[in-house]
C-alpha positions in Angstrom: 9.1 -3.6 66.8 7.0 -4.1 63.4 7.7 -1.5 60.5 4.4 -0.5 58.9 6.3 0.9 55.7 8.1 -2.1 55.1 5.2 -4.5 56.1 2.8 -2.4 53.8 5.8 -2.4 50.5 6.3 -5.5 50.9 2.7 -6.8 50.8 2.5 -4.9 47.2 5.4 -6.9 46.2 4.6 -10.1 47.5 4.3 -12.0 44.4 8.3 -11.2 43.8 9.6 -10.7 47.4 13.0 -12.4 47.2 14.4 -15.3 49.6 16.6 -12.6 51.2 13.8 -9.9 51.7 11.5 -12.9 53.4 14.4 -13.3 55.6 14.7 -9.4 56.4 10.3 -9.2 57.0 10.0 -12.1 59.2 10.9 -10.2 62.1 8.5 -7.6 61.8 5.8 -9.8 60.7 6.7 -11.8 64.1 6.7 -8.5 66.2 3.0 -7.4 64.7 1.4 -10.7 65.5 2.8 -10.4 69.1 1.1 -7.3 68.8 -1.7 -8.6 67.9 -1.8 -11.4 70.3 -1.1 -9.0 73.4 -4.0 -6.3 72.2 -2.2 -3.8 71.6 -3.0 -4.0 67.3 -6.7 -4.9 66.3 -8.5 -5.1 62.9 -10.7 -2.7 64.0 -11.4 0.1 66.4 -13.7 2.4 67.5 -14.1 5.8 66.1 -16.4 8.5 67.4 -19.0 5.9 67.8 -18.1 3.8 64.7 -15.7 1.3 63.9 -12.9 1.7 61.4 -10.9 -1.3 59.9 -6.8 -1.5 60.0 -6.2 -3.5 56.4 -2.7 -3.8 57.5 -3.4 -6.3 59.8 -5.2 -8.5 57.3 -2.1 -7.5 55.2 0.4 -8.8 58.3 -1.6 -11.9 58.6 -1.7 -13.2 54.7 2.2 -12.4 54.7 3.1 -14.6 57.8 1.7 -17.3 55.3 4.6 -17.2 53.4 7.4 -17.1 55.9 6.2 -20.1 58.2 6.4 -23.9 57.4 4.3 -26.3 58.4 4.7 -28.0 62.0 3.0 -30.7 63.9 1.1 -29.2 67.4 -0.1 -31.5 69.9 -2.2 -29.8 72.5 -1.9 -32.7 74.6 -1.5 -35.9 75.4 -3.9 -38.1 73.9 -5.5 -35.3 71.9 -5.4 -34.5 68.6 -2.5 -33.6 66.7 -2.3 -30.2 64.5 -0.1 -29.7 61.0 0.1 -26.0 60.6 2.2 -22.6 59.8 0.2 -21.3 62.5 1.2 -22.2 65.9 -1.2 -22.0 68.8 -1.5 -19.7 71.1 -1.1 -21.6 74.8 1.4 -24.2 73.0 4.0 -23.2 75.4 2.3 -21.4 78.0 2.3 -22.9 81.8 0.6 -22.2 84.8 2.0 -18.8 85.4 0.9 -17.4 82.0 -2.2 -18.7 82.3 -2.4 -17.0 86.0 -0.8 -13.5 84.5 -3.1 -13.6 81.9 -6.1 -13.9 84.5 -8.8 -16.2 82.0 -9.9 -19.8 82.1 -9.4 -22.5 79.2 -11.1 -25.9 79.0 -10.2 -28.7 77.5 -10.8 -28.5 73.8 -10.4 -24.9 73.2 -8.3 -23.8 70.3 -6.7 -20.3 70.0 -4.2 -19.9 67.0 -1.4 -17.4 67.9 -2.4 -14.0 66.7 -5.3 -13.4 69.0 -6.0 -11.6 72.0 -8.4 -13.2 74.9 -9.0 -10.2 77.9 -8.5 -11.6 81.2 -11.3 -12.9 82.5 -12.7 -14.4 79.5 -14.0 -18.2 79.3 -12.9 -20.3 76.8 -15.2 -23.5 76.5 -14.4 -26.2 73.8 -14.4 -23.0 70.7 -12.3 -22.0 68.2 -10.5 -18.8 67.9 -8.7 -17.7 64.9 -6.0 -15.4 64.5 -6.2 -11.4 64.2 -9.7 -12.0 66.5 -9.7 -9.8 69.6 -11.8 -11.4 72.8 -12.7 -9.0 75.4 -12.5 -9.2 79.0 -14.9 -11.4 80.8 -16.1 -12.7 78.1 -17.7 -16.3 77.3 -16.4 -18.2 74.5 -18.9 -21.2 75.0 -19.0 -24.9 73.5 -18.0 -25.3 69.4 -18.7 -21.6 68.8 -16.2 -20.0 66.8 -14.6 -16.7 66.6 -13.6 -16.0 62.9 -10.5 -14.2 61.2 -10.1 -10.3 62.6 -13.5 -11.0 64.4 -13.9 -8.1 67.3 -15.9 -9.4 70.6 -16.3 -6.9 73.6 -16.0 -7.1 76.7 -18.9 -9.1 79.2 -19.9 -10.6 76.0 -21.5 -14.6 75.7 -20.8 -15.9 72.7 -23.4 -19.1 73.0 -22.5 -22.7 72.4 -22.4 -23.2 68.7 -22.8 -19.7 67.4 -20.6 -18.4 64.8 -19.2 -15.0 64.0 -17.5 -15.0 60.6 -14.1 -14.2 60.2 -12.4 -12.2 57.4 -8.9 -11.7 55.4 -10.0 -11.2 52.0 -11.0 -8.8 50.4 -8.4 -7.2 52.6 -10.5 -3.5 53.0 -13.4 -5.3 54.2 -14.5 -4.7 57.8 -14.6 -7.7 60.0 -17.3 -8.5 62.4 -17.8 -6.1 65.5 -19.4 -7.2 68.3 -19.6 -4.7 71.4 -19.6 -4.9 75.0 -22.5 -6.8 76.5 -24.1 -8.6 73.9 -25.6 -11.7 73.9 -25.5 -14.4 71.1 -27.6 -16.9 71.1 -27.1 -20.4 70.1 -26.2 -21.9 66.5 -27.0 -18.1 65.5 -24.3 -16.9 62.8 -23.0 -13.4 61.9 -21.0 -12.4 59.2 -19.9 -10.2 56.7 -18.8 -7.3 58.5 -21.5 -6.9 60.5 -21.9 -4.9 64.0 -23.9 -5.7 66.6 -24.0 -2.9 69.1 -23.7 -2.7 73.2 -25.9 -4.8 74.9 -28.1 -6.3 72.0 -29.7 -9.8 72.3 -29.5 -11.8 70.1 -31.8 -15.4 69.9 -31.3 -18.4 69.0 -30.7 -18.9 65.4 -30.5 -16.0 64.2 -28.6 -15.5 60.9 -26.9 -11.9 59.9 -25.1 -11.4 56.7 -24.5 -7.6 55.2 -27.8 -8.2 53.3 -30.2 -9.8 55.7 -32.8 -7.4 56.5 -32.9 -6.5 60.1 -37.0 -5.3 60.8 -38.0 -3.4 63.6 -41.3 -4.8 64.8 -42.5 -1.7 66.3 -42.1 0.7 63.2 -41.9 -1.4 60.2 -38.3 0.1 59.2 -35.5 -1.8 57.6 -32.1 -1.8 58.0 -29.0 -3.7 57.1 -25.9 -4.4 59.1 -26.1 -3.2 62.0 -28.3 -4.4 65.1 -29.3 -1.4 67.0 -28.0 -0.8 70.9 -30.1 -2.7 73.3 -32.2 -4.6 70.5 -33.4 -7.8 71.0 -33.6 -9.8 67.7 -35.2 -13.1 66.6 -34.9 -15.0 63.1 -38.6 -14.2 61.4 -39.9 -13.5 58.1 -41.0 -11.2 55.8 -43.3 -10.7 52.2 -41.7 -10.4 49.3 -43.1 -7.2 48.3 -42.6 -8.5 44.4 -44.4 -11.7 44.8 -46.6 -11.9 48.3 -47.3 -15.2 48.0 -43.0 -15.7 49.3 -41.8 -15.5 52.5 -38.1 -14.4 52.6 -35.9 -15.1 55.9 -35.5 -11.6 58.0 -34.2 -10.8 61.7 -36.7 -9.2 63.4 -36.3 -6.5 66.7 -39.1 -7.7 68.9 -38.5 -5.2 71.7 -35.4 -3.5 73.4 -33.6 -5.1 76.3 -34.8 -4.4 79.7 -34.6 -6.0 83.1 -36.7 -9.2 82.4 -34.2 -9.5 79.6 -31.2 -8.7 80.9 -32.2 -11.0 84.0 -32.4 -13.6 81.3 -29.1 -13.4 79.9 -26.7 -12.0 83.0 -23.4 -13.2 83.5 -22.3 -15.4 85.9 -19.4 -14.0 87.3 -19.2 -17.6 89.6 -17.7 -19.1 86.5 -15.2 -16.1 85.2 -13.9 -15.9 89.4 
């Protein structure tokens, strides 16, 4: 078991932690990143319909930095060797975990210890980064990547080369929240924080930062960092109120899901059996 107190004092001191007090964290630091790799700690939870960051875990993750050395992974034979202080995730796993664990990895998928995939979940050829949380039955599909403290929900596809940012620094920052049953589009990125709520759409290419304004078609109202329930958004434009001669970029609602749209982007649970 991990000791918040002593994890928390000793990330305040870490600039003069001696050798002996590395030696007396590493077991808690190892315990909390179990934690996190089983679930049972996230970056981020819900809160009466919000989300609320943890800093500590950011705080656990940056101090397992120090403790670790660097060590050559192979994840096997004939594919590409890895020289990290991060091990990865299935590095000693075998059939049986995998079959406990209940969720499908192909070739060329890369989960660093530290995060959590639901059972159920797909992992195509992606990356996964520590402190990220994958829900169950979700789709990790081809080169997208799952940042830092990034929270996915549960029956979510995460489209072949999309990108949800990932996030240790500044360490109260909120990472990226993705909820249950949302769609992703392809090559679209997300980052900085931002939350995409249950069952939003979102296309192809579609870029959200905490900045980028997010336009609702129907009203004209603008909003930032958040992408309403049920919204389906595509990358647009918009004037520049201060020069209208400029175009800047903007994600804009085009309608709310319904069944055309949810027949569009349905699971297929063939592939998550």
């Amino acid at each position: 078991m991990y000791s918040r107190p002593l994890i928390e004092d000793a990330f305040a001191r870490r600039a003069e932690l001696t050798e002996a007090e590395l030696a007396a964290l590493a077991p808690h630091v190892e315990a909390g990143i179990d934690a996190l790799d089983r679930g049972e700690l996230r970056a981020a939870h819900p809160v009466d319909g919000s989300w609320a960051a943890d800093p500590f875990v950011k705080k656990l993750i940056l101090l397992s930095f120090p403790l670790g050395e660097n060590a050559v992974a192979e994840a096997g034979a004939g594919l590409p060797k890895s020289y990290d202080k991060i091990p990865l995730k299935f590095a000693h796993w075998q059939e049986a975990d995998f079959q406990k664990a209940a969720i499908r990895v192909v070739p060329g998928a890369v989960v660093r210890r530290g995060a959590h995939i639901g059972p159920g979940a797909v992992l195509m050829p992606s990356f996964v980064n520590i402190g990220a949380h994958v829900g169950a039955g979700t789709m990790i599909d081809t080169w997208a990547t799952v940042g830092s403290c990034a929270q996915v929900g549960e029956r979510c596809h995460i489209s072949g080369g999309a990108g949800l940012g990932g996030v240790l620094e500044p360490i109260g920052d909120s990472p990226v929240v993705i909820e249950d049953d949302v769609f992703v589009g392809a090559r679209s990125e997300i980052a900085e924080g931002v939350r995409v709520r249950r069952g939003a759409v979102i296309g192809m290419g579609v870029y959200l930062g905490a900045s980028t304004p997010i336009v609702d078609r129907a009203t004209g109202e603008v909003t930032r960092g958040e992408v309403p329930e049920d919204a389906v958004v595509v990358p647009g434009t918009r004037t520049d109120p201060r020069n209208p001669g400029l175009a800047t970029y903007a994600a804009v609602i085009v309608k709310y899901a319904d069944e055309r749209t949810r027949g569009k982007t349905a699971l297929n649970d063939l592939v998550r059996d």
